[in-house]
N, C-alpha and C positions, 0 to 999 in steps of 0.2 A: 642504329645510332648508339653511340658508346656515352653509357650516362655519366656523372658525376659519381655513383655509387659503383657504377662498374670500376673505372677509376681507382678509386679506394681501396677496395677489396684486391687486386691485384696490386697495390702498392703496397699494404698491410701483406699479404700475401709474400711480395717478396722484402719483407722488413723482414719476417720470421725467418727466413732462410738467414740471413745475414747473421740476425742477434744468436739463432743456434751456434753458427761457426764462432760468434765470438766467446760466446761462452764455455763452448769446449775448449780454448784457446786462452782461457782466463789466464793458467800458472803463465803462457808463452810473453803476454802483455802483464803481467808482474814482473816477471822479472828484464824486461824492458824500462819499466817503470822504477826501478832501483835504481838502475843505470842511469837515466838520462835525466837532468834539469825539470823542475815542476817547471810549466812553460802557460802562460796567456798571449793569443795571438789576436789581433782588434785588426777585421779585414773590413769589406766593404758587402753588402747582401748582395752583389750580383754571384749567381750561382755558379759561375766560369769560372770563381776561386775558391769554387765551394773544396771544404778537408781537406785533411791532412797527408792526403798522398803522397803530394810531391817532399813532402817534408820528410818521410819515411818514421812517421809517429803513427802509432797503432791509435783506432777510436778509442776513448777514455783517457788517453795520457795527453791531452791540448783542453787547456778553458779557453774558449772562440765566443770573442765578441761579434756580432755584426749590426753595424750601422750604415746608413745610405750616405757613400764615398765615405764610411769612415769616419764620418762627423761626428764627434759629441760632444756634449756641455762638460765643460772641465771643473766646474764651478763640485766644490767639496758639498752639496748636499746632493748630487746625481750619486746617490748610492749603489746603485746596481753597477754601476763601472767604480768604481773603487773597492769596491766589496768583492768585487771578482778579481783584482789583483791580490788585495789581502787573503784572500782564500789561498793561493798560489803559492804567495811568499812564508804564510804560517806554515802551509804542508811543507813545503821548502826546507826550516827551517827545523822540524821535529823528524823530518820521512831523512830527507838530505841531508844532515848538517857538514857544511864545509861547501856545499854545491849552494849557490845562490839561483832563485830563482828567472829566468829570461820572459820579458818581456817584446815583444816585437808587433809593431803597427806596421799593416801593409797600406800601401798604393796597390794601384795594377794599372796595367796599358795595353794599347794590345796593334800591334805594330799593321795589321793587314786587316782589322776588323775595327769595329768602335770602340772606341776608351770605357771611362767613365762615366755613365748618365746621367749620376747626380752631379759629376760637377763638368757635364757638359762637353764631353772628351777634354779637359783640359790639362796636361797632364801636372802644369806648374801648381796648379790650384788643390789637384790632390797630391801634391807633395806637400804642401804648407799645412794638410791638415793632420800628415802623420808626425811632421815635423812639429806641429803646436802639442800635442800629448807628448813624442820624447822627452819635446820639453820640461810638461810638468809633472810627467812619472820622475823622470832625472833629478826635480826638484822635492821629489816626496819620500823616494828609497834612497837609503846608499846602497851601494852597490853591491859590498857586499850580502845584502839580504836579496838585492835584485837586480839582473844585468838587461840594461834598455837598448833593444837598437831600432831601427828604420828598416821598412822593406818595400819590396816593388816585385811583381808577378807581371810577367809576359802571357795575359793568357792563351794567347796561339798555341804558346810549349808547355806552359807554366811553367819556364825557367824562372829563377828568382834571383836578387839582388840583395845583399846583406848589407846597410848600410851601420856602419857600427860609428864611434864615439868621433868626432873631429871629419864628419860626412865620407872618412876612409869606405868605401864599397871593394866586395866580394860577388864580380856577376860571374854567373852559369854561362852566359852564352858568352862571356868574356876566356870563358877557362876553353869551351868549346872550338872556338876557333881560334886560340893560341895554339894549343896541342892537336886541332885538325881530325878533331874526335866527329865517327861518323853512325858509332854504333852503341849501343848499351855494354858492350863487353869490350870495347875499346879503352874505358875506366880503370880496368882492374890487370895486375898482372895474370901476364900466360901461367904463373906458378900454382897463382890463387883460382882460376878458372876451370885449372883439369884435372884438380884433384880433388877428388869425395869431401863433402864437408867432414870437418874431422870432428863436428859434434855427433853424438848417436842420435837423440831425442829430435834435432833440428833434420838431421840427413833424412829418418823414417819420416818426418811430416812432410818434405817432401818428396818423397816416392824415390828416395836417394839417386836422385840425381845432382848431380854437378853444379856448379853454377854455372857454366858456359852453358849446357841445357837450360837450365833457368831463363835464360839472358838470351836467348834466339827466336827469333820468328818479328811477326809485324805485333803479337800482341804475346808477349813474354811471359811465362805463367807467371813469374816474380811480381808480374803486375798484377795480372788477369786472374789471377787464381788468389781469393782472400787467404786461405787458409796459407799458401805459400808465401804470401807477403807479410806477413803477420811474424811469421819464424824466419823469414830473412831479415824483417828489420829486426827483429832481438839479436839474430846471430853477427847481422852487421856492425853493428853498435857495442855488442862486446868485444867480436876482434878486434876494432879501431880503436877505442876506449882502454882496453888491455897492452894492445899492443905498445902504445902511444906512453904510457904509464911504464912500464918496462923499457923499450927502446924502441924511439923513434924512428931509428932509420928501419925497424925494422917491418914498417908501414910498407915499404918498399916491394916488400915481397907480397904483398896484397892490392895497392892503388898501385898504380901504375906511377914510375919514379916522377915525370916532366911534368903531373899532373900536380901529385904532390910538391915539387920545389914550386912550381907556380904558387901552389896557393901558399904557402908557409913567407912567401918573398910578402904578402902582406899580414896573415896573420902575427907574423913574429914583430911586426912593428904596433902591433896594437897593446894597447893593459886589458890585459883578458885575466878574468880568474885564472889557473892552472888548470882548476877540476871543471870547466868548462870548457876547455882547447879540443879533447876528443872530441865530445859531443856535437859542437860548431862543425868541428870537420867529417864527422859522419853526416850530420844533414846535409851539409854541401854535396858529398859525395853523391849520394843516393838522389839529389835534387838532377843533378848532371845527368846522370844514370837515367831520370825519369824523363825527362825533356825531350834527351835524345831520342827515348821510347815515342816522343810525343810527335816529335818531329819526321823519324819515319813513318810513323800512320795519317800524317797528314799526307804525306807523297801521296800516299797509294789512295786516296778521297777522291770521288769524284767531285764536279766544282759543287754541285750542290750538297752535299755533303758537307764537303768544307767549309763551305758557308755557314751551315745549319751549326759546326763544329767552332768555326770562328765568333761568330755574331750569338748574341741572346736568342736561345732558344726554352726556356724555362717554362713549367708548366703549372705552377702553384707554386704559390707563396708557404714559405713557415715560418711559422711565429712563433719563437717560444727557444727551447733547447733541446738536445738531444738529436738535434738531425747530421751527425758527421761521418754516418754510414751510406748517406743516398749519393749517387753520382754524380758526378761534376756537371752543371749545368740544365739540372733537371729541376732544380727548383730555386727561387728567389729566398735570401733567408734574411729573418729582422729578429734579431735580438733585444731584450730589454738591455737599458743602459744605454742609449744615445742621449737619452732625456726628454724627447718628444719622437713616444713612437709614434705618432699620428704621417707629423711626416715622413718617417721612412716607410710607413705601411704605403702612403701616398706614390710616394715614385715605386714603390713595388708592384703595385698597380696598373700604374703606367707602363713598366715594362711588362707583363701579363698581358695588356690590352694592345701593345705595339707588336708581341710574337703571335696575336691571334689573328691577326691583319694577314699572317703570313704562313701560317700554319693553323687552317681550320679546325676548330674546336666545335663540337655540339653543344656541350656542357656548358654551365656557370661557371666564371670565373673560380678556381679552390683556392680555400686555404685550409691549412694546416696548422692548429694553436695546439701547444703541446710542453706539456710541466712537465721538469724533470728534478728528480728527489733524490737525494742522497742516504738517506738511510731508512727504516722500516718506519710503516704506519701504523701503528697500534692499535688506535681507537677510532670513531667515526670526526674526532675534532682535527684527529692528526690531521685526514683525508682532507678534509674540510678546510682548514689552515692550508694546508701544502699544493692542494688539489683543484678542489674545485669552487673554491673564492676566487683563485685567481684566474682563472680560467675564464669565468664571470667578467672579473675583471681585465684582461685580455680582450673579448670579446667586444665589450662597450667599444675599444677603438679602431673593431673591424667594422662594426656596427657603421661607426661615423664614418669609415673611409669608403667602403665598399656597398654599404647598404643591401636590399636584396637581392639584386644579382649575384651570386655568391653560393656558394654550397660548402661550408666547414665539416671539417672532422675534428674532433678533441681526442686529447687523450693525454695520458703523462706515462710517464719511463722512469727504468732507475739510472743512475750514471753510471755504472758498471753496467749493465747490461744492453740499451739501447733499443728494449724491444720496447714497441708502442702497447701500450693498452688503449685501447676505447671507451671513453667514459659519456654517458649523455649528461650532461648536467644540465640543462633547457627541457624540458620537453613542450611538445606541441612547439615546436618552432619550426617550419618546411625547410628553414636551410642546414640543418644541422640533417647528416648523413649519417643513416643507422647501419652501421658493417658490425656494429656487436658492442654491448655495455656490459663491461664488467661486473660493476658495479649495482648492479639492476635488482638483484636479490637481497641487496645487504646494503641498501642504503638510506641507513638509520641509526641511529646510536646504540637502539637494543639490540640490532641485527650484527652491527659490525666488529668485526675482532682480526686481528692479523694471520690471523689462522685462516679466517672465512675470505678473505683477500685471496692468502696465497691459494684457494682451491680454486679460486675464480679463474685469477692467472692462469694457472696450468687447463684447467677446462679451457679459456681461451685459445690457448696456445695449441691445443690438442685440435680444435675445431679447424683452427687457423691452416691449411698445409699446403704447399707446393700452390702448383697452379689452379686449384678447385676454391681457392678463393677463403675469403673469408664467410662464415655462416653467423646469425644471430644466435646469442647465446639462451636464446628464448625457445629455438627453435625444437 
């Protein structure tokens, strides 16, 4: 019988694999992050739109709200969602200046599977709720500090919809079968496809191959391979960005011509910043690119499969941040900032308990509450303040939703980095899951120091490896 600990340990397990690639990949996702618009995205916690994939943004460069369908209290004391744009548009504003920051609220729908659950597949009703915050983000920034649009996710494909200013839309599956596109390297010119990437640093990460290589089979390494998608989206985003900024037409030689005159027939009717026009049109690109990856692998699914691939199939909830590295559909996600997480824990729940109906589970229902910090902890108040108060406080509203049925893990993360640490901060409580406490030696004011942290860290992380799981760091 596979417990809740078992579980864990294999998900902690392959967290580390992940957070190592991103870290040795840090300079690849800076200099992504130069490039491209500080961006906040407010989707819905169903996990079939879970990251940043389809978007062709590396983990660390998207602040991701999520609430259930996308709801939140707009009312100016829900701090957590205001405070996460202002974070956005000040980076924006010191990192960028001349690039405004984007905002984008999703919908989703999903053409062959169920919609929406909180708002009960309908798909009119989660428009009106990305369409109430365009609203009043539009009413709170100008624009130029920050540029507001609308979105919508297919999630069958996760093709996307760009709905910009005066409800103008830019769809993926609209570009797709205009130009009659059947494959991921139908996108790009034959010029750009068969010849060696002409960066050195990008060509070696990926074992210099081509992008036509890249871009072949039912699962592409450009997708399937982190380390290779990582350095395509940097290398994408500056030849479109670059090019686009010298000469347009010289796109040409890279996208494929009918793909581009399609989309530029509406971008050029919009007010777009300038220093935002690349950037728009690399995500679209690479959104197309991704879909259609999405849409051959669903051919080749058996029906159960596909089903499992269409419909909720989530396996734990997570609460908190830091989760934009796990897979699509693997887990329910609830962000602070809706304003009552009670109820979005609620219908996270419900969906949990509707995929266990159908996919036998041995275990308690999991969750996942997990802090994530932006700069170093110094002292044991930092910890404490940033950590595990809140965590405590997190908690109280699993407490009330889930009660004990239930088996959590805690932990917090840095935002550059994304690896989980394990903290106990309860103890003697049976639902809280011991896979390893960092914090277990040195938690106390005289004990604690940022030095004594980061050995902890690395001891963890050393325990942590491949398939052998995670070990207690007592052990």
């Amino acid at each position: 019988m596979k417990t809740a600990y078992d579980f864990f340990r294999k998900y902690l397990a392959e967290n580390i694999s992940d957070a190592d690639t991103l870290e040795r990949m840090r300079q690849v996702i800076s200099e992504f992050a130069a490039r491209a618009p500080k961006m906040v995205v407010m989707k819905c916690i169903d996990g079939r739109v879970h990251g940043s994939n389809a978007k062709g943004y590396p983990p660390t460069t998207i602040r991701f709200g999520r609430t259930d369908g996308n709801k939140v209290s707009l009312d100016k004391s829900n701090f957590w969602y205001w405070n996460r744009i202002d974070r956005a548009v000040k980076d924006a504003h010191f990192n960028t200046p001349g690039t405004p920051a984007v905002f984008i609220a999703f919908m989703h729908h999903s053409a062959k599977g169920f919609g929406c659950a909180s708002h009960n597949n309908d798909n009119a009703r989660a428009l009106e709720s990305v369409e109430a915050q365009v609203r009043e983000v539009r009413k709170t920034y100008q624009e130029s500090e920050l540029y507001v649009m609308g979105g919508d996710t297919n999630t069958d494909i996760m093709a996307e919809t760009l709905i910009f200013p005066g409800n103008v839309r830019i769809d993926t599956e609209d570009i797709i079968r205009y130009c009659n596109l059947k494959n991921p390297r139908d996108v790009f010119h034959e010029f750009f496809l068969r010849n060696r990437i002409n960066d050195v640093a990008t060509s070696r990460n990926v074992g210099n191959q081509t992008p036509d290589e890249l871009l072949q089979g039912i699962h592409p390494e450009i997708f399937s391979n982190f380390q290779t998608r990582l350095n395509m989206e940097n290398y994408l985003l500056r030849e479109i960005t670059t090019t686009f900024n010298k000469d347009r037409g010289d796109l040409k030689r890279i996208i494929r011509p009918d793909i581009l005159d399609y989309i530029f027939l509406t971008l050029d009717r919009l007010s777009i910043p300038q220093t935002l026009v690349g950037p728009i049109l690399y995500q679209i690109i690479w959104n197309v690119t991704y879909a259609l990856c999405q849409i051959n692998l669903n051919a080749t699914l058996t029906p159960e499969a596909l089903e499992n691939s269409l419909d909720h199939a989530e396996e734990l909830v997570c609460y908190g941040d830091g989760f934009e590295m796990l897979p699509r559909n693997k887990t329910v996600l609830v962000k602070t900032g809706r304003g009552d997480d009670v109820d979005a824990l609620t219908v996270a729940k419900r969906v949990l308990e509707y995929n266990r109906k159908r996919y036998k589970q041995d275990h308690s229902l999991l969750v996942h509450i997990n802090i994530e910090v932006n700069g170093e902890m110094m002292s044991w108040d930092d910890f404490n303040d940033n950590v595990g108060s809140r965590i405590l406080t997190m908690r109280r509203n699993v407490d009330y939703v889930f009660g004990m049925d239930v088996a959590i893990l805690t932990s917090y993360s840095y935002r550059d980095q994304k690896r989980f640490y394990p903290v106990i901060i309860s103890k003697n409580d049976p639902r809280i899951v011991f896979c390893a406490d960092v914090i277990s030696e040195i938690n106390s004011t005289q004990k604690f120091s940022n030095i004594s942290l980061k050995a902890q860290e690395m001891l963890y992380k050393a325990r942590c490896i491949g398939d052998m799981g995670c070990q207690s760091l007592d052990a």
